[in-house]
FIFI-510607 format. One record per residue: residue in one letter; residue number from 1; x, y, z of N, C-alpha, C, O in turn. Coordinates in steps of 0.1 Angstrom, whole numbers, always signed. Example, Ala and Ser with C-alpha at 12.3 -4.5 7.8 and 13.67 -1.06 7.14 Angstrom:
<sites>
A,1,+132,-57,+78,+123,-45,+78,+132,-33,+78,+142,-33,+85
S,2,+128,-22,+71,+137,-11,+71,+129,+0,+79,+134,+11,+80
</sites>
This chain:
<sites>
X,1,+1178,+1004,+1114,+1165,+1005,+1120,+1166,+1003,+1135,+1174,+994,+1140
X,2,+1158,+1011,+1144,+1156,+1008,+1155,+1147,+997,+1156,+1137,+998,+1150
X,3,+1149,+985,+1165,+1143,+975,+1168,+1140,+967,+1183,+1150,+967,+1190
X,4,+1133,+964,+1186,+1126,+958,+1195,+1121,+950,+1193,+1111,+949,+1186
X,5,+1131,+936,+1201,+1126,+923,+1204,+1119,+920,+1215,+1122,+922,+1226
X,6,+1111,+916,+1211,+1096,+910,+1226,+1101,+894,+1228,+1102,+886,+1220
X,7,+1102,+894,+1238,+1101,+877,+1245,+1089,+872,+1250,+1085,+878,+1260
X,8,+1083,+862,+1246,+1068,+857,+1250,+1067,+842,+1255,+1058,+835,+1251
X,9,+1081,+835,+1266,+1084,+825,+1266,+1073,+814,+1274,+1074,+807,+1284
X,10,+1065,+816,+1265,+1049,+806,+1270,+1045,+796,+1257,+1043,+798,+1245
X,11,+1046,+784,+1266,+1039,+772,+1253,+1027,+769,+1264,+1029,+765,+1275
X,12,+1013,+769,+1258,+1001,+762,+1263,+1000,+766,+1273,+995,+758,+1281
X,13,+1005,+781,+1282,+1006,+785,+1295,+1017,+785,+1303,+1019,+792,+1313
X,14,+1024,+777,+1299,+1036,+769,+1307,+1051,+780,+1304,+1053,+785,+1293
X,15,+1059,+781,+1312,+1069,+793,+1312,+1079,+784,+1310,+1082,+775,+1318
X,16,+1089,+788,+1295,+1102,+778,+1294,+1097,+767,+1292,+1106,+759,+1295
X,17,+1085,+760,+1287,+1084,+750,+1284,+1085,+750,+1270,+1085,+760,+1264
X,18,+1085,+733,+1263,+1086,+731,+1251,+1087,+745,+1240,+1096,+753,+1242
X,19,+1080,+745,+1231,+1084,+759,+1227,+1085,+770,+1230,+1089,+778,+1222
X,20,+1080,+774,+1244,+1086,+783,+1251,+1100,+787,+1256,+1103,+797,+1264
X,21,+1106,+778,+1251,+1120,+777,+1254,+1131,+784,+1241,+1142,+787,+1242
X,22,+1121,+785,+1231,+1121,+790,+1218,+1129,+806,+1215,+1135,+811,+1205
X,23,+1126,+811,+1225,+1125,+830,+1227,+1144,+829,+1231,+1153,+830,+1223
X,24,+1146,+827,+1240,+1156,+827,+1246,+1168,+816,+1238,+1180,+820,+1237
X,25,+1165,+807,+1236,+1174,+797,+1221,+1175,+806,+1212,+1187,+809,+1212
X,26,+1167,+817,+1200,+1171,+825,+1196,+1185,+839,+1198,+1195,+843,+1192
X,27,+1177,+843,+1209,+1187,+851,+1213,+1200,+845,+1215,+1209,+850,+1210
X,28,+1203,+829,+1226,+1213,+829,+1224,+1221,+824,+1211,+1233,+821,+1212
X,29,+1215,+823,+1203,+1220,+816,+1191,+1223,+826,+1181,+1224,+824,+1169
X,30,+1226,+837,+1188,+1231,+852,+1178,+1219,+858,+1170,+1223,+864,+1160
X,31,+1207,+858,+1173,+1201,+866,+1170,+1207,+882,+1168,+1211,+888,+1158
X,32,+1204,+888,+1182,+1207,+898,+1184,+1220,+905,+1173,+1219,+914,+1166
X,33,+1232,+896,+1176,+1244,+900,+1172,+1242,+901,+1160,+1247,+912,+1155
X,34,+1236,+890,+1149,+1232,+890,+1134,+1225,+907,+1129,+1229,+914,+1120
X,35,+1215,+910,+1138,+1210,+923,+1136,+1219,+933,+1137,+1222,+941,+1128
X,36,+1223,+932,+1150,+1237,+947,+1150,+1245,+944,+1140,+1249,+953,+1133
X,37,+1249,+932,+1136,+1263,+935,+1124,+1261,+944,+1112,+1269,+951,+1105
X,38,+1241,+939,+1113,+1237,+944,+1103,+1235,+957,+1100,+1233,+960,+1088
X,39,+1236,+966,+1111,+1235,+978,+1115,+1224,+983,+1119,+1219,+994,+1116
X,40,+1217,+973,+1129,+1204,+980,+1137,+1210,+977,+1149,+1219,+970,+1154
X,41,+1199,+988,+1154,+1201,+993,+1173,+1190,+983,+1176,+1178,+987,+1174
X,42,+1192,+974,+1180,+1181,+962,+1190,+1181,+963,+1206,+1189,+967,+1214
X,43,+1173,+960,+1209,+1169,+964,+1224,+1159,+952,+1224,+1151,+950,+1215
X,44,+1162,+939,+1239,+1151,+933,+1242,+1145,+932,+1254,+1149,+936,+1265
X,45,+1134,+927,+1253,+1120,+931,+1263,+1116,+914,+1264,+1113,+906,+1255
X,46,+1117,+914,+1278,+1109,+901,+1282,+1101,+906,+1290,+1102,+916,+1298
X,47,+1089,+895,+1286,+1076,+903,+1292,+1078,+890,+1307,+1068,+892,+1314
X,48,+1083,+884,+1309,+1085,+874,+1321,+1073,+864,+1323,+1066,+859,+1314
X,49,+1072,+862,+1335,+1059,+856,+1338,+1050,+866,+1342,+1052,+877,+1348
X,50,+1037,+860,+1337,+1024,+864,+1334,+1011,+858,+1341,+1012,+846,+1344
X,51,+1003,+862,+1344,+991,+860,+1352,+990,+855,+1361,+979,+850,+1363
X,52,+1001,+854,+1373,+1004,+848,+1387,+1007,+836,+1383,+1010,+833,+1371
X,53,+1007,+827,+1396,+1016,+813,+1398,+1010,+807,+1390,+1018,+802,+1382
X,54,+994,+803,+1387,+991,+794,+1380,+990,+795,+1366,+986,+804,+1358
X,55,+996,+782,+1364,+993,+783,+1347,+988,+776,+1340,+992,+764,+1337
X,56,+976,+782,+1335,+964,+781,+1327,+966,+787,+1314,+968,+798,+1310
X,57,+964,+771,+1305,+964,+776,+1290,+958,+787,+1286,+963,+796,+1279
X,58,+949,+787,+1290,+937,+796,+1284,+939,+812,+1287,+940,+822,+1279
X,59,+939,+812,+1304,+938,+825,+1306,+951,+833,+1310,+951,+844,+1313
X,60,+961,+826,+1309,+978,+824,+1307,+980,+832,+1292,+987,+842,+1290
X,61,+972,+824,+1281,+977,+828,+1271,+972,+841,+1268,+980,+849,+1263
X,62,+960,+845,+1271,+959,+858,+1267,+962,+867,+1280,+960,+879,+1279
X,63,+965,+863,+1289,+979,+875,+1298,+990,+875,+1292,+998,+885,+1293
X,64,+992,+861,+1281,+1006,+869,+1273,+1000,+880,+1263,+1003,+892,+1260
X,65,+991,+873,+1259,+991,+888,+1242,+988,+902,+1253,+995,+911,+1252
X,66,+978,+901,+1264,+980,+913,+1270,+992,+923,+1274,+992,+935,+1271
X,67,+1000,+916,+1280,+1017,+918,+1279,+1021,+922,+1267,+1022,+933,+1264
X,68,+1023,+913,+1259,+1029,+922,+1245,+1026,+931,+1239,+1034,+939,+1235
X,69,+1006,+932,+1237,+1005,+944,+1233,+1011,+959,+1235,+1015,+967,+1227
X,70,+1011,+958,+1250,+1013,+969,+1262,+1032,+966,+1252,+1038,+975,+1245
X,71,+1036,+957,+1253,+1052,+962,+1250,+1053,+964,+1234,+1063,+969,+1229
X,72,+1042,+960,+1229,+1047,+967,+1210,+1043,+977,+1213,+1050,+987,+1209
X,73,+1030,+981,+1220,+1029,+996,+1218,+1039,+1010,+1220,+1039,+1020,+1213
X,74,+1048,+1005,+1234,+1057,+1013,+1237,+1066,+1013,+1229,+1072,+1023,+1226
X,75,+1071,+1002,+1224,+1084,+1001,+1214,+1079,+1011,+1201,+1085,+1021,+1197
X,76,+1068,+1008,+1196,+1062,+1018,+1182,+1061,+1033,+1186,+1064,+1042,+1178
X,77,+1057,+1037,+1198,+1056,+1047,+1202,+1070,+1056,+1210,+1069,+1068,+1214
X,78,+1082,+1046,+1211,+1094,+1051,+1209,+1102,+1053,+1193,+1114,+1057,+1192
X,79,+1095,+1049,+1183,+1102,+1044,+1169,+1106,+1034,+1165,+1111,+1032,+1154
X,80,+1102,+1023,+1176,+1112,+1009,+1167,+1098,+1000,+1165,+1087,+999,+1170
X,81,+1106,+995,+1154,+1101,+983,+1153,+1099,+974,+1161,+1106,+972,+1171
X,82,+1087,+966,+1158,+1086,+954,+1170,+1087,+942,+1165,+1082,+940,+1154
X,83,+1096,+929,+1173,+1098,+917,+1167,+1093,+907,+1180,+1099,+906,+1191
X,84,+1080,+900,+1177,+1079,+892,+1189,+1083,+878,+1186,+1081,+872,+1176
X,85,+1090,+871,+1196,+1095,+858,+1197,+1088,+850,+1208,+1090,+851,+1220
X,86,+1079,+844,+1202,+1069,+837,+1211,+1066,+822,+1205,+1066,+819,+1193
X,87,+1063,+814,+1217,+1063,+801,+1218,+1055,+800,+1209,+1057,+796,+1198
X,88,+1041,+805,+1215,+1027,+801,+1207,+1023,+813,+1200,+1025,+824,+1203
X,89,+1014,+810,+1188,+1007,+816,+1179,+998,+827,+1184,+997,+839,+1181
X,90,+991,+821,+1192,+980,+833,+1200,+987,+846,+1197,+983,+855,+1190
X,91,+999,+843,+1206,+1003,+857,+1214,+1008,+868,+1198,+1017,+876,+1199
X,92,+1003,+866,+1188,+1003,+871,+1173,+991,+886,+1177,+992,+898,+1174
X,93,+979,+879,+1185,+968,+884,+1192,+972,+900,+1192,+970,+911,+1186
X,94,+981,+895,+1206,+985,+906,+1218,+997,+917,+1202,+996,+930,+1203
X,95,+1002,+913,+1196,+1008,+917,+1186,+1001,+927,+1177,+1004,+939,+1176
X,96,+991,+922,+1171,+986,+931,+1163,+977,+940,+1173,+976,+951,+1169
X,97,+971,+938,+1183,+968,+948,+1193,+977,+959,+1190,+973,+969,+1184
X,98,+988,+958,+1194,+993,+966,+1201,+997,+979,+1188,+997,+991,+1188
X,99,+999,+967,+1178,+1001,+972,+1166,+991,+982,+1157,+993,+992,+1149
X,100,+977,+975,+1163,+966,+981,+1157,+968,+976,+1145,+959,+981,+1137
X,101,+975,+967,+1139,+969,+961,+1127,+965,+962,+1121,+964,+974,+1125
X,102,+957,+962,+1107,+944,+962,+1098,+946,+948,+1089,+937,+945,+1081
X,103,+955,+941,+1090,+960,+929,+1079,+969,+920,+1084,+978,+923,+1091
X,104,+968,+910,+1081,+980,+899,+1085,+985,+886,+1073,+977,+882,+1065
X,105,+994,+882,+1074,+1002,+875,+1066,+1007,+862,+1078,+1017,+863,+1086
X,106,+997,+850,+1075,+1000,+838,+1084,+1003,+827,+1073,+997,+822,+1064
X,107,+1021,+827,+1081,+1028,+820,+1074,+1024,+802,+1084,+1020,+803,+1096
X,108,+1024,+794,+1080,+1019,+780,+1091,+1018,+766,+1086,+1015,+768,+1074
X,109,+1017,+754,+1089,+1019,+746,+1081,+1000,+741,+1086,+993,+732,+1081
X,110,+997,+748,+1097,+985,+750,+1101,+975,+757,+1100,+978,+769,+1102
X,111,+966,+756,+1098,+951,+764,+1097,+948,+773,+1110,+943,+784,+1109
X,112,+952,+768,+1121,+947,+775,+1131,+935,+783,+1131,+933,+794,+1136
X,113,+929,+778,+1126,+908,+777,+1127,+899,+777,+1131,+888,+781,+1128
X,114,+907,+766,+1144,+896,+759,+1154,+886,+767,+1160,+890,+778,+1163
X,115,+876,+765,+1164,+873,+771,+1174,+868,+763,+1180,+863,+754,+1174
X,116,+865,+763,+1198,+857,+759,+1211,+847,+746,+1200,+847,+733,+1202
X,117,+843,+751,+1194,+826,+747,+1190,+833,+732,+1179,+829,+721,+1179
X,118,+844,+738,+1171,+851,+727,+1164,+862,+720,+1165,+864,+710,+1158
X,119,+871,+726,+1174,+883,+717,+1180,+882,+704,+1184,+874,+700,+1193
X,120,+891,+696,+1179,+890,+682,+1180,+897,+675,+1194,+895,+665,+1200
X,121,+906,+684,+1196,+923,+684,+1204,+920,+695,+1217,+924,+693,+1228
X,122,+912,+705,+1214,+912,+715,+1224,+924,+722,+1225,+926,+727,+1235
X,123,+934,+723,+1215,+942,+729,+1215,+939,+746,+1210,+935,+751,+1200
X,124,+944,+751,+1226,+941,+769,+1220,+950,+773,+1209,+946,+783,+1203
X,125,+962,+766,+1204,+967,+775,+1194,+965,+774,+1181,+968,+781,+1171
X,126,+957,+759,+1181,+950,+757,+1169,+936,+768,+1170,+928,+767,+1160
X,127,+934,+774,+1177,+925,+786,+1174,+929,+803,+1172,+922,+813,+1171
X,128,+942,+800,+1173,+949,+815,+1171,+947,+824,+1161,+946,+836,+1164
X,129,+946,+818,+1150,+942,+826,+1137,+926,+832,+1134,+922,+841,+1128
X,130,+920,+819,+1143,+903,+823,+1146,+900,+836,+1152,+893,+845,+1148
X,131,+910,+833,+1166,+907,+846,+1172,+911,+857,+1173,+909,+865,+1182
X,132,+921,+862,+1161,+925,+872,+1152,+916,+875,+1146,+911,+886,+1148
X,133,+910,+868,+1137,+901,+876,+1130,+881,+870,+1136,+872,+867,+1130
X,134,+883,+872,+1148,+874,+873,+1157,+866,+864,+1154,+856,+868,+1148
X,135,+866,+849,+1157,+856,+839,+1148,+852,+834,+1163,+841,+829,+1166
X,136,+868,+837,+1176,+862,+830,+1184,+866,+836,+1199,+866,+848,+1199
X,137,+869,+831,+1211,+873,+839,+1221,+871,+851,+1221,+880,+858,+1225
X,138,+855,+857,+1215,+856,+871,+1216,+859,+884,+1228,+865,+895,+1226
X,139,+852,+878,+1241,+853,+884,+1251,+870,+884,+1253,+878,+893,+1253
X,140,+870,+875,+1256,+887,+878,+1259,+898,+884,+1251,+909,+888,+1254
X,141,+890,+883,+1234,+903,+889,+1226,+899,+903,+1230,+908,+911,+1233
X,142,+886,+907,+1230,+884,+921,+1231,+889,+931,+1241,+889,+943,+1241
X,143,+894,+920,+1255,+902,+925,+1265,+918,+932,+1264,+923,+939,+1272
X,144,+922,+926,+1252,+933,+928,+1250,+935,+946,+1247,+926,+953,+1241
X,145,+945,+950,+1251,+941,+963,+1249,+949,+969,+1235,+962,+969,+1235
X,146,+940,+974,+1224,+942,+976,+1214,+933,+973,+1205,+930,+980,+1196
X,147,+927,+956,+1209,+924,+943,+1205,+913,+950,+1191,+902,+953,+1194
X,148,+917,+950,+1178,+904,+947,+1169,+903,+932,+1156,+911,+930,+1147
X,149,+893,+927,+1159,+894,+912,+1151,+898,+925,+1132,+894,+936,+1128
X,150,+906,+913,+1128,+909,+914,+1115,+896,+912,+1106,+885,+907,+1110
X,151,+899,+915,+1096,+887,+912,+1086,+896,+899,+1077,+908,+898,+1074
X,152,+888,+893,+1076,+894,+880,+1066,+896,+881,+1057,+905,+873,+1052
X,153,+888,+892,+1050,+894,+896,+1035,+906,+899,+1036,+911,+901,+1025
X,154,+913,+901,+1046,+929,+915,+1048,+934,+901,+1053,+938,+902,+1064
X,155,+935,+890,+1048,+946,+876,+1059,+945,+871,+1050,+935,+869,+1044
X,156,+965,+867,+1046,+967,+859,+1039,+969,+848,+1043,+977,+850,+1052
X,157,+967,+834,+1042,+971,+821,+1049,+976,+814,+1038,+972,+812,+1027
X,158,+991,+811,+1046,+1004,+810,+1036,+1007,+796,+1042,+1006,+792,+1054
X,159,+1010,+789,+1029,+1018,+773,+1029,+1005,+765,+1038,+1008,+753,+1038
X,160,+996,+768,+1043,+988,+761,+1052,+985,+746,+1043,+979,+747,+1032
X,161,+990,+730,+1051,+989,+721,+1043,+983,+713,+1053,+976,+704,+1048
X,162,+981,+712,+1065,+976,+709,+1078,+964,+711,+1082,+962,+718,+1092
X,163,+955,+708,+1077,+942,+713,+1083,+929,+703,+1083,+926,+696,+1073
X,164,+920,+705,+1097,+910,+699,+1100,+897,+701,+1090,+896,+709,+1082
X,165,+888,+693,+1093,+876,+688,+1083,+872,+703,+1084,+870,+711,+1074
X,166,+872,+706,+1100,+863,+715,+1102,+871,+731,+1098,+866,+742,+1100
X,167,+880,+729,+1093,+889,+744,+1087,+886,+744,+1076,+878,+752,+1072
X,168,+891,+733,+1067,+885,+735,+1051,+871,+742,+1049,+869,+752,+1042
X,169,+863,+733,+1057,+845,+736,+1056,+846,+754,+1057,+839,+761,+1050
X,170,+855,+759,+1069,+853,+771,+1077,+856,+781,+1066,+850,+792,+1064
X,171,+871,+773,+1058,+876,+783,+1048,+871,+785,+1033,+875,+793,+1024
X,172,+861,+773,+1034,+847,+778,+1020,+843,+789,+1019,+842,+796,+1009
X,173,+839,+793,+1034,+829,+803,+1036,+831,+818,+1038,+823,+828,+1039
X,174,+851,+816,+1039,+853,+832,+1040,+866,+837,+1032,+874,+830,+1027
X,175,+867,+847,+1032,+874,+851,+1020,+890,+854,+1019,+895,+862,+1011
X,176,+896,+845,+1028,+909,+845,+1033,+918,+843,+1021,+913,+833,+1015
X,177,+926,+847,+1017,+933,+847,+1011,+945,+838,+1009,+956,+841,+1013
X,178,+943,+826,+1005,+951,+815,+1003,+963,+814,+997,+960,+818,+986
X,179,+977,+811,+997,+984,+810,+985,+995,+802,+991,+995,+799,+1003
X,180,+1006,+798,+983,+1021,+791,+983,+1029,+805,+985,+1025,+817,+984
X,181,+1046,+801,+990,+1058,+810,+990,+1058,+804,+975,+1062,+815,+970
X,182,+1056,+797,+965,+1059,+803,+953,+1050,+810,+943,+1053,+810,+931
X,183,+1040,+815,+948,+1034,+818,+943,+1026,+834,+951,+1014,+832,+950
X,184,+1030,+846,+957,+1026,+856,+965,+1022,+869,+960,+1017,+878,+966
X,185,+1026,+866,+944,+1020,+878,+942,+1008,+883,+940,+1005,+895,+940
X,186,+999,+871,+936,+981,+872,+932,+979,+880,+951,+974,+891,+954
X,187,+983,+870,+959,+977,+869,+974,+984,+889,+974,+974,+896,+971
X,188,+991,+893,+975,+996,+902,+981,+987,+912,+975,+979,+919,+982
X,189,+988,+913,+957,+976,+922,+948,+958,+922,+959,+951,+931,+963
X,190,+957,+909,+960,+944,+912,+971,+946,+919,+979,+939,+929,+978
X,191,+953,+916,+989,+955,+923,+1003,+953,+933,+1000,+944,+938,+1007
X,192,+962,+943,+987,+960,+954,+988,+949,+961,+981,+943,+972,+984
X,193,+947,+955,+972,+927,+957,+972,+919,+959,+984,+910,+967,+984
X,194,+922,+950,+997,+910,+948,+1002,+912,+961,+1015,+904,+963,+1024
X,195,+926,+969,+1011,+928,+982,+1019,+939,+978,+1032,+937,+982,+1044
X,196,+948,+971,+1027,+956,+970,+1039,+964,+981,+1040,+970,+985,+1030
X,197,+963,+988,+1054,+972,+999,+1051,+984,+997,+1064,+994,+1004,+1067
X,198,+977,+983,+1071,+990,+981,+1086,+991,+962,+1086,+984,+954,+1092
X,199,+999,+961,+1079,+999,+946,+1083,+1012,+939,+1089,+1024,+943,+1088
X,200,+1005,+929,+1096,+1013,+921,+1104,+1014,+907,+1101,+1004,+900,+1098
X,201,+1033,+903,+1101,+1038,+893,+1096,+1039,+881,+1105,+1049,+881,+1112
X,202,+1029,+869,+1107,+1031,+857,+1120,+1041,+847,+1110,+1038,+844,+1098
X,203,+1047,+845,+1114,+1059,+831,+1106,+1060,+825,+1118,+1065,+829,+1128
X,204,+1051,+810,+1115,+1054,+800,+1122,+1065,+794,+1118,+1066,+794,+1106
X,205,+1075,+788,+1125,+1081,+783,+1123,+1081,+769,+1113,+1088,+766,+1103
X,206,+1072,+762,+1118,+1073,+746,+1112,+1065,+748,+1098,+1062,+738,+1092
X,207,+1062,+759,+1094,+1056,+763,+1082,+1066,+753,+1069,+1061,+748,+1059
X,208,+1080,+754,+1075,+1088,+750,+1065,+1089,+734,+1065,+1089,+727,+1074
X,209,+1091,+732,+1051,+1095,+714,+1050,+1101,+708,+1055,+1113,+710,+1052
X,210,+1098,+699,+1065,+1105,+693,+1073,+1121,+690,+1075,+1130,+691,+1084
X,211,+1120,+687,+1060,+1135,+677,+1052,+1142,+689,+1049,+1154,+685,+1048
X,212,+1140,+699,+1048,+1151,+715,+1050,+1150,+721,+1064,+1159,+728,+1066
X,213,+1142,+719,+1072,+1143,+726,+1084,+1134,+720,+1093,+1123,+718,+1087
X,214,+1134,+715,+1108,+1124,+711,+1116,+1125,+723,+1127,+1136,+727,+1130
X,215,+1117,+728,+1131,+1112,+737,+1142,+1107,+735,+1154,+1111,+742,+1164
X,216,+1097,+724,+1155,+1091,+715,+1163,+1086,+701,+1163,+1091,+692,+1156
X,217,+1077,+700,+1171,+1073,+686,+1171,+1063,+681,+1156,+1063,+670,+1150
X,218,+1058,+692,+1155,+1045,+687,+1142,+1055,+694,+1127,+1062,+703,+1124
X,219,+1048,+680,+1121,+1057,+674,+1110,+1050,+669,+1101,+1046,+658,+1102
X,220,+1048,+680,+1086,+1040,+679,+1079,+1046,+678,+1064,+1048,+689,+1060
X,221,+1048,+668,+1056,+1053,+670,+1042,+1053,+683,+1032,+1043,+689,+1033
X,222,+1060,+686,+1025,+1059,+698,+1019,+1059,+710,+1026,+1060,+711,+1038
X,223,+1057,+721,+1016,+1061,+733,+1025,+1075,+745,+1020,+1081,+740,+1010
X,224,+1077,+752,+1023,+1088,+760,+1015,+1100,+759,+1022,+1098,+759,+1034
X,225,+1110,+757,+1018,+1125,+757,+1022,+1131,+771,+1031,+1124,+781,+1029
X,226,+1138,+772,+1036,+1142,+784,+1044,+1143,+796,+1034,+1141,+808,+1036
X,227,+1149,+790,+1022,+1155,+803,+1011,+1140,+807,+1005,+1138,+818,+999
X,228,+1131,+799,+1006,+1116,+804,+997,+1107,+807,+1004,+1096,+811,+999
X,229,+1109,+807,+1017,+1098,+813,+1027,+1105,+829,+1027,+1098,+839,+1026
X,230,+1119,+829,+1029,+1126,+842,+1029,+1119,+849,+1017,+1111,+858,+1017
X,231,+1123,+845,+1009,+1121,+848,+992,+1104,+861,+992,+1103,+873,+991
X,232,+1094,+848,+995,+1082,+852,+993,+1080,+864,+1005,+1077,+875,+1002
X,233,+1084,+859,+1020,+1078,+873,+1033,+1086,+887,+1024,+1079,+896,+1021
X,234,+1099,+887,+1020,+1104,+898,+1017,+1099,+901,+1002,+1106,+910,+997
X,235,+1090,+897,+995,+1082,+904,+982,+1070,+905,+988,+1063,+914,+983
X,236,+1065,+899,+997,+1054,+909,+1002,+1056,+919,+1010,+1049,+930,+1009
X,237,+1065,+918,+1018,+1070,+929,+1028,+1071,+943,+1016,+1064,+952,+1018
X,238,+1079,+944,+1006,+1080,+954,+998,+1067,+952,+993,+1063,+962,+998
X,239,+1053,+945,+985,+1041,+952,+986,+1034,+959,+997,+1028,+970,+999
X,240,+1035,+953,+1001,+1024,+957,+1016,+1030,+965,+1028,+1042,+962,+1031
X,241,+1023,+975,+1037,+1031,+980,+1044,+1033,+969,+1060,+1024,+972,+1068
X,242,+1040,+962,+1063,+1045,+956,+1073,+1048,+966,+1085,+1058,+974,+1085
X,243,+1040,+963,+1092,+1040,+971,+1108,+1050,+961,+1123,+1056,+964,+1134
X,244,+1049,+951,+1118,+1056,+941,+1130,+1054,+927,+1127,+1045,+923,+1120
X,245,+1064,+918,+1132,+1067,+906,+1129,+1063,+897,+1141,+1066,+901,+1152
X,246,+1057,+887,+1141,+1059,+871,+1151,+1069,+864,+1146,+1071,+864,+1134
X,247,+1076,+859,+1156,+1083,+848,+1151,+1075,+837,+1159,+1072,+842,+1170
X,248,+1071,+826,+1157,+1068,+814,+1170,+1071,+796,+1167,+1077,+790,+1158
X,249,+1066,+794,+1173,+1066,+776,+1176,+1083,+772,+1173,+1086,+766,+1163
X,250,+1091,+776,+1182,+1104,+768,+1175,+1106,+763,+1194,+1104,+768,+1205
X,251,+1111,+751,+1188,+1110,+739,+1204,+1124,+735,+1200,+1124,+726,+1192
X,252,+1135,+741,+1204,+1151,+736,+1202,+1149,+725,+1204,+1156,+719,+1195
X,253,+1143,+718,+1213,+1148,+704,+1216,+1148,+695,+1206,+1156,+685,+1206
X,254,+1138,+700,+1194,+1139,+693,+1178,+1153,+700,+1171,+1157,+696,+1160
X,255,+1156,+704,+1174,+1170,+714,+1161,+1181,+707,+1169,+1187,+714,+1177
X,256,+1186,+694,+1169,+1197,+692,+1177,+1209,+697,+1168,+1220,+692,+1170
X,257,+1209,+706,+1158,+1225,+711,+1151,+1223,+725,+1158,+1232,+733,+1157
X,258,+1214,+728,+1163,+1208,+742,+1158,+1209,+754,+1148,+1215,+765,+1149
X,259,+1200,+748,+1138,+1203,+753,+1126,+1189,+764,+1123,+1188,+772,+1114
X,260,+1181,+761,+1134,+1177,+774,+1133,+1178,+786,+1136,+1176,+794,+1127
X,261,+1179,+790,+1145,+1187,+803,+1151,+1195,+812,+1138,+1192,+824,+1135
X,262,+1203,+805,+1132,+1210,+811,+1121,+1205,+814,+1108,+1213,+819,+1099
X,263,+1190,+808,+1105,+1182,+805,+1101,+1171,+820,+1102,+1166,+827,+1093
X,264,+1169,+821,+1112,+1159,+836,+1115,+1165,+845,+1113,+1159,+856,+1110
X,265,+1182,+844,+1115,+1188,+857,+1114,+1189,+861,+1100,+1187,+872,+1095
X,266,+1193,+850,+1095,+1192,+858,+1077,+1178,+858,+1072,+1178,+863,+1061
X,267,+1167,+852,+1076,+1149,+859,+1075,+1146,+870,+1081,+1138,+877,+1075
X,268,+1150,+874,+1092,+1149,+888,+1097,+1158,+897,+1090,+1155,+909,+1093
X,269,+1164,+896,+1084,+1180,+907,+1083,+1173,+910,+1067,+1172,+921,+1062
X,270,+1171,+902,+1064,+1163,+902,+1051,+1150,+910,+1052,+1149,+921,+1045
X,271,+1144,+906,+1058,+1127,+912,+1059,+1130,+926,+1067,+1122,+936,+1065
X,272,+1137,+927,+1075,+1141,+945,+1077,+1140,+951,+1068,+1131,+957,+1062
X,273,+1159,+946,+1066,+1163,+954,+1052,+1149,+959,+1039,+1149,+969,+1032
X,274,+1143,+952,+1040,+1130,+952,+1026,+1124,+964,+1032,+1123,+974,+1025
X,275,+1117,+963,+1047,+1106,+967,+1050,+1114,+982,+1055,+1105,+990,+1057
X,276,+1127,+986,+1058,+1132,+1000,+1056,+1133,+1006,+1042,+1130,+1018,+1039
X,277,+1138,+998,+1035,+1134,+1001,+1021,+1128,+1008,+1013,+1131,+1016,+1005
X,278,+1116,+1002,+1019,+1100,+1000,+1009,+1102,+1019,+1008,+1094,+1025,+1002
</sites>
């Protein structure tokens, strides 16, 4: 398969910082080379710095999904696949833009729910998944060029064990599709009920149990193992049609063996292979 890697090296605005440092630890940790052995043509794309000198969480972050969109679009519109490697979640945003989307599969050990009106932290990436499926930042997601909010019925929210008062309450009320990596196939049968015909895969990193893999700073009990998060993306990848992947939140400074790097390469190599397949 032809493939295209996106670089989106922004944490909270910040260039090369904490898990923005994430994009570039991949690649050099044989990414790339894991893919070619495997017999794909890879090509990568850093989208660099974004929205001038200053850096502002806010309007930083969606100059990155802006940027990426613009670079999934061209990579899809040359034939490859797009793989983004981004610090933060948002930039999933700029992703399915570009992708045009209709569905998404949020792997996270997070809700990413928040919105303005409910964030406790003010953390934008705890609103990433919100403003995918348009709950909040509407003006600005709609800037994004591509940008359409997802329908909630079409999102599955995977391993999510982390979540505020105000997510639970949020996720009574809409019809997101909940499930475990051991358990994907009820979630996947929905999806495709509810007319997914372009979906997009976000894998957060720290989705996974700590005590098999750390990714970052936030550190949550339970959760699926590297071999069962692989397990579950690649049986839905063969249900569902997967259009493009996120990779995000991996902050090396936590991986002192660096055992992740080698770790995405056989999740990616895997989740290709399936989704050439299908």
């Amino acid at each position: 398969m032809k493939i295209t890697i996106i670089l989106a090296s922004y944490d909270s605005g910040h260039y090369h910082g904490g898990m923005g440092q994430g994009p570039d630890a991949l690649i050099a940790g044989g990414l790339v080379d894991a893919l070619t052995i495997a017999g794909h043509e890879v090509a990568v794309v850093d989208i660099g710095r974004v929205g001038g000198d200053q850096e502002r969480e806010i309007a930083t972050g969606f100059a990155v999904c802006n940027a990426v969109s613009g670079e999934v679009r061209i990579a899809i519109d040359r034939g490859r696949f797009p793989v983004v490697l981004a610090g933060n979640c948002l930039t999933s945003a700029g992703a399915v833009a570009g992708e045009g989307a209709d569905a998404i599969i949020w792997a996270d050990q997070h809700g990413d729910l928040n919105t303005p009106e409910t964030s406790v932290y003010g953390f934008l990436d705890g609103m990433a998944l919100a403003t995918v499926l348009g709950l909040c930042w509407r003006p600005m997601a709609s800037a994004i060029p591509g940008f359409k909010p997802i329908d909630p019925s079409r999102c599955v929210l995977l391993d999510a064990r982390d979540l505020d008062p105000a997510e639970e309450e949020l996720l009574k009320t809409l019809p997101v599709i909940r499930a475990e990596c051991s358990g994907v196939g009820p979630a996947t049968a929905k999806l495709k009920a509810a007319g997914a015909k372009g979906v997009h895969m976000h894998l957060d990193l720290d989705v996974h149990d700590p005590k098999d893999l750390q990714a970052n700073r936030y550190v949550t009990s339970g959760g699926p193992s590297p071999e069962q998060l692989r397990g579950a993306a690649c049986a839905m990848a063969l249900a569902v049609p997967v259009v493009g992947i996120t990779i995000s939140a991996y902050d090396p400074a936590f991986d002192a063996q660096a055992e992740v790097p080698p770790r995405v390469g056989r999740l990616l190599n895997d989740l290709i292979a399936t989704i050439e397949g299908r």
